[in-house]
C-alpha positions in Angstrom: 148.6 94.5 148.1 148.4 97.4 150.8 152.6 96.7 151.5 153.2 96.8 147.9 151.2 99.9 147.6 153.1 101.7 150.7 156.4 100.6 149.6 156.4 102.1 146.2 154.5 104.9 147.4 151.3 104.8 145.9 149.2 108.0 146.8 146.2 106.9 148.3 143.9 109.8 147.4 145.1 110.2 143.9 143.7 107.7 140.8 146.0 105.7 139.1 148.8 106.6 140.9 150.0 102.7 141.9 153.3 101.9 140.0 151.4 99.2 137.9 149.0 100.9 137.2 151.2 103.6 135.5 153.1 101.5 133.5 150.0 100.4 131.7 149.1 103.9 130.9 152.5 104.9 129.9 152.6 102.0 127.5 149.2 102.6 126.3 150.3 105.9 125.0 153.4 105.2 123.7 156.0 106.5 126.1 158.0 104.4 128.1 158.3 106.6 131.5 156.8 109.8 133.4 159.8 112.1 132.4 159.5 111.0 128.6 155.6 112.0 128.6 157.3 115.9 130.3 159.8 116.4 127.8 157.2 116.3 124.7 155.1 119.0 126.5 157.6 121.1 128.0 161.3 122.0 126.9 164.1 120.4 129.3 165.6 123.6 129.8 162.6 124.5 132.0 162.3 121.4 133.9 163.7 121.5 137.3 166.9 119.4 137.6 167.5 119.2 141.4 165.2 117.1 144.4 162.8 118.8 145.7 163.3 119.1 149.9 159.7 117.1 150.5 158.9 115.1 153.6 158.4 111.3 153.2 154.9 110.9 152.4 152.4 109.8 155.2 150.9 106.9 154.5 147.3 106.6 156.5 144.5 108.6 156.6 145.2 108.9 160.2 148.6 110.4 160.1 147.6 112.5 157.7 144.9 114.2 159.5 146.6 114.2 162.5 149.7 116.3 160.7 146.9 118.6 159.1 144.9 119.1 163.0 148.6 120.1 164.2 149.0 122.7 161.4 145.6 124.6 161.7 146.2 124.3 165.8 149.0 127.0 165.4 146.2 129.2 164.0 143.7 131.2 166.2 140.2 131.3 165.3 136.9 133.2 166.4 135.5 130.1 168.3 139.0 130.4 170.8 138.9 134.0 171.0 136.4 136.6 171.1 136.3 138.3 167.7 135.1 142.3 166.9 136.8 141.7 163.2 134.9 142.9 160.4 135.5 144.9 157.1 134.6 143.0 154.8 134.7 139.0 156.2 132.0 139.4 159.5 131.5 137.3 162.7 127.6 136.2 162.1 125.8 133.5 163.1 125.3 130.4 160.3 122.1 128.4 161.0 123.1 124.7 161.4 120.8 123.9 158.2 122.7 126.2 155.8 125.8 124.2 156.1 123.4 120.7 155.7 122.3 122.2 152.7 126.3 123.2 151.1 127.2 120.2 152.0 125.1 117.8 149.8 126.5 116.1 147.1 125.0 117.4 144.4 125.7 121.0 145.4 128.9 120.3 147.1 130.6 118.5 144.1 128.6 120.8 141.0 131.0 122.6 138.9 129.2 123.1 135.7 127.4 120.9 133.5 124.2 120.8 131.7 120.8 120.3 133.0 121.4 116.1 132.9 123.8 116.8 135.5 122.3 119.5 137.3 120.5 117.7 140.3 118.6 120.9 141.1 121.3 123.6 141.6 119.8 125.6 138.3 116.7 125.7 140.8 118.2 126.5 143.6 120.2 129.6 141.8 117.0 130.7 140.8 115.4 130.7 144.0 118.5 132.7 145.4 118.4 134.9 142.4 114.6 135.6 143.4 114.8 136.1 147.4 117.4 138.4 146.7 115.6 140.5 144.2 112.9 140.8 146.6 115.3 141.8 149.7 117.0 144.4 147.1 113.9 145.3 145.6 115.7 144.8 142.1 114.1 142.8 139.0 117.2 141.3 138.0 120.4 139.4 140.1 123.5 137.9 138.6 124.4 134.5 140.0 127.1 134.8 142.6 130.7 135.9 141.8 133.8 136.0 143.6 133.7 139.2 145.7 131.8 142.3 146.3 135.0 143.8 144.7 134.8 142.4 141.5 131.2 142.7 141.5 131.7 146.7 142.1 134.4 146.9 139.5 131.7 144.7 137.4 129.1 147.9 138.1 131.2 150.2 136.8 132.6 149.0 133.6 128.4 148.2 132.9 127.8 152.2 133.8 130.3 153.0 131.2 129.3 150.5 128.7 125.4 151.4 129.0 126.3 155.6 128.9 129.4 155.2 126.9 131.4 157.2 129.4 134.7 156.7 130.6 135.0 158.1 134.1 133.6 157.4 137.5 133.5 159.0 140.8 133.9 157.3 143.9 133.6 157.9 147.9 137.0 157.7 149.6 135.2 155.9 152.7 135.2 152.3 150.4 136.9 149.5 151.8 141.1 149.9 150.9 140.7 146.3 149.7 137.9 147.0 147.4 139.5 150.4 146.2 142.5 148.3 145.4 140.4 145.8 143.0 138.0 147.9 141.6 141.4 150.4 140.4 143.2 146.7 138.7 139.4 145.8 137.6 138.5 149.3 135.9 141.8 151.0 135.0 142.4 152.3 132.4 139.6 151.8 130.6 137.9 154.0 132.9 139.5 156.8 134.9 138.6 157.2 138.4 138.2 160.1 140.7 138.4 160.0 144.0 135.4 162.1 146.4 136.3 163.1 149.6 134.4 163.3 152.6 132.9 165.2 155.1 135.5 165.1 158.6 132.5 165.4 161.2 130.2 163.0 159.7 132.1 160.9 157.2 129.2 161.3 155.1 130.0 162.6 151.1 131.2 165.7 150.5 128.6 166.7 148.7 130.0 170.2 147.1 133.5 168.2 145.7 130.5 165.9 144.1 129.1 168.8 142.3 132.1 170.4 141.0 133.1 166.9 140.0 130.3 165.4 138.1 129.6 166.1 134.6 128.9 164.5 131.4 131.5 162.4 131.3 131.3 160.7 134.2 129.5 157.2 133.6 128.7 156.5 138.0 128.6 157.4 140.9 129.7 155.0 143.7 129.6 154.8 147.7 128.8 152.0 150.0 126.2 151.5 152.3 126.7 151.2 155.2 130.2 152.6 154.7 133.2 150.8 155.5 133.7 153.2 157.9 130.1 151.9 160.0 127.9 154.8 158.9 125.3 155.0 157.0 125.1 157.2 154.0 121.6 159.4 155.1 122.6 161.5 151.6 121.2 158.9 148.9 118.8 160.6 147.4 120.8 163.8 147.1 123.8 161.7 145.9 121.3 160.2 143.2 119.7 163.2 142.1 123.0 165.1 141.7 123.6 162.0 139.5 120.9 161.9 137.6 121.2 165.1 136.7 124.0 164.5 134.5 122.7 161.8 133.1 125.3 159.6 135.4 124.0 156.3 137.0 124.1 155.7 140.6 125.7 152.3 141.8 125.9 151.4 145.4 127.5 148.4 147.0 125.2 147.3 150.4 125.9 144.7 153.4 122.6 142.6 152.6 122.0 142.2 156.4 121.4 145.7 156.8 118.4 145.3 154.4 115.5 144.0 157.6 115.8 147.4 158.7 117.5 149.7 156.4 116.1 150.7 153.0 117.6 149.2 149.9 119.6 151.3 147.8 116.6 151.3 144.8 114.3 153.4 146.7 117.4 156.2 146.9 117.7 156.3 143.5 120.5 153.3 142.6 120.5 151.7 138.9 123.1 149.1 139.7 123.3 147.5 143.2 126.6 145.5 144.3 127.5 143.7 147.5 128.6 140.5 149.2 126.9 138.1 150.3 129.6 136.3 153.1 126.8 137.7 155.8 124.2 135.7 154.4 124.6 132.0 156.2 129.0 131.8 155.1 131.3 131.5 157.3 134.5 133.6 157.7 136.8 130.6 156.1 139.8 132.8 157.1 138.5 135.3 154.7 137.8 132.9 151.7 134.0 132.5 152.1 133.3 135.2 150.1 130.9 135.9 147.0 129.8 139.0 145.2 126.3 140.1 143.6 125.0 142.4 141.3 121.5 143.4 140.5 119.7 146.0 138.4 116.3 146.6 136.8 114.8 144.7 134.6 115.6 147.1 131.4 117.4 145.2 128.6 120.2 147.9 128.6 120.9 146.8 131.9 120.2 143.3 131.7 122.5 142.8 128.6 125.3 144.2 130.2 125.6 142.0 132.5 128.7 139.4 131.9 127.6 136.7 134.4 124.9 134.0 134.4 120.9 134.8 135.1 119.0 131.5 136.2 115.2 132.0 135.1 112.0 130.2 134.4 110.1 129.0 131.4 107.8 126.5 130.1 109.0 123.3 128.9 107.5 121.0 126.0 105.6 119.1 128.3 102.1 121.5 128.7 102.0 122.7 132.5 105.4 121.7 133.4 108.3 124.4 133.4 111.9 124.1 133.6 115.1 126.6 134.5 117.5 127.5 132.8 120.3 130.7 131.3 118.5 133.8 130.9 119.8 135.2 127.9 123.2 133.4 127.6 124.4 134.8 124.7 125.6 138.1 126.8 127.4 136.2 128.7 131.7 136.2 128.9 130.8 132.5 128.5 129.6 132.5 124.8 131.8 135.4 123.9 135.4 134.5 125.2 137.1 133.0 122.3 136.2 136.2 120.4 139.0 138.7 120.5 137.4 141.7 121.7 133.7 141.4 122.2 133.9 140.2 125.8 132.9 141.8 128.4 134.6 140.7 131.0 135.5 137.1 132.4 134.5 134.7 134.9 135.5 131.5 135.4 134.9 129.1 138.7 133.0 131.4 140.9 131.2 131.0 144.0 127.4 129.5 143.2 127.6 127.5 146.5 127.8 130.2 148.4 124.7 131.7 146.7 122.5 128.8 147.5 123.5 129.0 151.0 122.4 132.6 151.0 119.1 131.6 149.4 118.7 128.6 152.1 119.6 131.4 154.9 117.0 134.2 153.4 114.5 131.3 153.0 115.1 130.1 157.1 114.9 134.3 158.1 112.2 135.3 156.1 111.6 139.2 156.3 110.6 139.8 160.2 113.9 137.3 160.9 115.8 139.9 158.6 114.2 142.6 160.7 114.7 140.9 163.9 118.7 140.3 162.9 118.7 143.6 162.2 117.5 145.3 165.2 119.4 143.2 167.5 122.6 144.6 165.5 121.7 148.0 165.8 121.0 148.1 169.9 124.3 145.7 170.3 126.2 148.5 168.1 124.2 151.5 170.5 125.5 149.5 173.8 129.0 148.7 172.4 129.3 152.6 171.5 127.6 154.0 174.8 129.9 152.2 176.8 132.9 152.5 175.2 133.1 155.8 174.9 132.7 156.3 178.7 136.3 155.2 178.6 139.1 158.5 179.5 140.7 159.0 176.3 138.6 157.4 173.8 136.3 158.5 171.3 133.3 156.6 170.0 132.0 157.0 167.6 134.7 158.7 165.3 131.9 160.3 163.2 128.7 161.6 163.8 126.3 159.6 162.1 124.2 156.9 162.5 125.8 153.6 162.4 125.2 149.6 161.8 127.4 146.9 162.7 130.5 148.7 162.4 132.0 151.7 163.9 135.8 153.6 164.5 137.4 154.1 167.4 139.6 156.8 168.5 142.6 156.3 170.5 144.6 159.0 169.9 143.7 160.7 173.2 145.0 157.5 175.0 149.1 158.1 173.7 148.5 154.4 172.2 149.1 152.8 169.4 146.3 150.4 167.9 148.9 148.0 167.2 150.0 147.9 170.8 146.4 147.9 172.1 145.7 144.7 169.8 147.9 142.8 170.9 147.3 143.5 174.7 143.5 142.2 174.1 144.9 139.0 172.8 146.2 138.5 176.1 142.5 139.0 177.1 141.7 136.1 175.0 140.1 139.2 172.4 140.5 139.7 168.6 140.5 143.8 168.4 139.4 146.2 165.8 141.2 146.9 162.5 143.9 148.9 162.5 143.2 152.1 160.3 146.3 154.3 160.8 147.6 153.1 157.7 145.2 153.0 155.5 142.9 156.1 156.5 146.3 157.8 158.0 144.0 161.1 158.6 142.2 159.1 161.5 145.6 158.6 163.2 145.3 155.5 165.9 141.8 154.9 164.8 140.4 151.6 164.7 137.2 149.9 163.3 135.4 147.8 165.8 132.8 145.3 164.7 129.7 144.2 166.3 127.0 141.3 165.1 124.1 139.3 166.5 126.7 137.0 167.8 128.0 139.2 170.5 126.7 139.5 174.0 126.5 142.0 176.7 128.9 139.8 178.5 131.3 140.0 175.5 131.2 144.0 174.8 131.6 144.4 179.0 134.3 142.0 178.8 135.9 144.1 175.2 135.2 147.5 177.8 136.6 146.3 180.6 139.9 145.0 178.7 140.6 148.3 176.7 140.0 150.1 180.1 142.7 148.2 181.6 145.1 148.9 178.8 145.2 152.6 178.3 145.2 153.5 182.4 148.5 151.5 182.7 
């Protein structure tokens, strides 16, 4: 049987693919071969005609993972070289029981389903749902979604639909990669203007914002911390200049800023975005990512909300309770076959990644938040001190506080970032992120990123590597 299986090619990890096995099926449905069954369903004209140039099949498990362990070995990762990536997928530190957790079956495998199928993941949503309302100090989070990108451009087209504006004003310090989805997610439905900011501190120009807001502007937007590795020290200003218009305030946050750093509510935010990816995920080459959004618990809020909302009630059995959609009928879900009165649209999303978040906030508790935190923060001081005792560079690029993140200037060195990259790969070191493309006015600028990961060993060994490079 296994010859007869390897000679015509049966696929080992795909069901009913054995010759035989085919036939049946073919007959059962009235067809007498594969390409008969295409040609009902689509026109020959758009079938391909040649032969596809396809290696010959491997035909064990082994050989099959040895050909996929040769591919990824071409690749570099963060456990070969020392990373100081960030912007948006970070370096942190994933507790061994986060990934026992996502890699259950009954989390691992859930797609959708009702509550006979649900095996606890309802539960576990919900207890995400609630540890991060607490660490947000919010009433109300969204079950995760696929980025903090889509979950900002989700913000915004909820500001406009709750104030019935069409415009929104946002910091030019956002992540370039966010900027790019929130303008696809949001335009032209809503028009967006663009707030510059101050040179010195990278803070908000906060005189552009008051020439620029007025009654038609729906939010405004800024992160914090910033892309850039500051933090935004002008929240409440920013909120009340806001409010004042009758203009909501939406901010997108890294959650493991939030041990030590206040949450966005206390400055005056309605809607609060971010991502989660810090929260027990790893990198994934930049795929384990998942957005949030949270508000208050005001039903103009809550019912603008386009995504799922796990909650509690009582069942029919007295003293028992049970979980469940919170008010599905708001969803994209109910609405999407109705031309028009959808929201917006979600389909597969990211929900694993929320549970791991909730299993990683449930292991750090708050002083484990606080202690993550802190140890950030006097990595990011050491990093900073020491680079900048290096001839010709400037750190940090602005004068404000920072967390995790922070720019580098090299412009004093005659370098390119480029060039300085990929000397530190010969160091065995992933540098920062080249930003004298995207944030051109920062010339060979880079942004350097620093987490509970790294160790005085590793920032010497990053200070004593660029000091190498820009002397020769």
């Amino acid at each position: 049987m296994v010859e007869n299986i390897v000679k015509n090619r049966a696929h080992p990890y795909i069901p009913n693919s054995h010759p035989r096995v085919q036939k049946e099926m073919l007959q059962e449905i009235g067809v007498s071969s594969i390409d008969e069954l295409f040609e009902r369903i689509i026109p020959r004209k758009l079938q391909y005609k040649g032969k596809m140039n396809l290696p010959e099949p491997l035909d064990s498990e082994y050989l099959l993972k040895r050909h996929i362990s040769k591919v990824l070995s071409k690749n570099v990762s963060c456990e070969e070289y020392l990373c100081f990536l960030g912007g948006g997928t970070w370096p942190h530190y994933v507790p061994a029981i986060c990934d026992e957790i996502a890699s259950r079956g009954e989390f691992l495998t859930a797609y959708a389903g009702e509550p006979y199928e649900d095996h606890g993941r309802w539960q576990s949503l919900f207890e995400y749902e609630s540890l991060m309302a607490e660490l947000l100090d919010m009433d109300v989070v969204s079950v995760p979604i696929y980025s903090w990108g889509h979950a900002a451009g989700t913000s915004l087209r909820m500001a406009s639909r709750i104030t019935g504006r069409k415009e929104v004003l946002i910091v030019d310090t956002i992540s370039p990669e966010r900027r790019k989805i929130i303008e696809n997610y949001v335009e032209p439905h809503l028009k967006i203007r663009w707030i510059k900011h101050n040179s010195i501190s990278g803070l908000m120009d906060l005189d552009e914002l008051k020439k620029s807001i007025s009654s038609d502007v729906a939010a405004v937007y800024f992160e914090n911390p910033s892309y850039l590795g500051f933090i935004e020290t002008q929240g409440e200003e920013i909120a009340e200049i806001a409010h004042e218009k009758g203009s909501l305030v939406v901010v997108g946050v890294d959650p493991i800023s939030l041990g030590i750093i206040e949450p966005p509510s206390h400055y005056g935010a309605d809607i609060v975005c971010g991502e989660l990816q810090p929260l027990g995920n790893h990198m994934n080459f930049g795929g384990g990512l998942a957005g949030f959004v949270a508000t208050r618990d005001e039903p103009e809020f809550v019912r603008e909300i386009p995504y799922r909302i796990f909650g509690i009630a009582n069942t029919v059995t007295e003293g028992e309770y049970g979980f469940g959609d919170v008010a599905f009928g708001r969803t994209s879900f109910m609405v999407r076959e109705t031309p028009g009165e959808s929201k917006e649209f979600v389909g597969t999303a990211t929900a694993l990644w929320g549970i791991v978040a909730g299993v990683y906030l449930a292991l750090m508790g708050p002083h484990g938040m606080r202690e993550v935190g802190e140890g950030i923060l006097k990595r990011v001081k050491y990093a900073m001190k020491v680079l900048s005792e290096i001839d010709g560079i400037v750190v940090p690029r602005f004068k404000a506080p920072h967390f995790k993140e922070f720019v580098v200037d090299f412009n004093s060195t005659g370098r390119k970032v480029k060039e300085i990259n990929r000397k530190l790969l010969d160091y065995g070191i992933l540098g920062g992120i080249d930003l004298s493309l995207r944030f051109s006015e920062l010339g060979e600028s880079a942004l350097y990123c620093i987490t509970e990961i790294h160790t005085k060993e590793d920032i010497d060994r990053l200070r004593d590597a660029l000091e190498n490079i820009v002397r020769r």
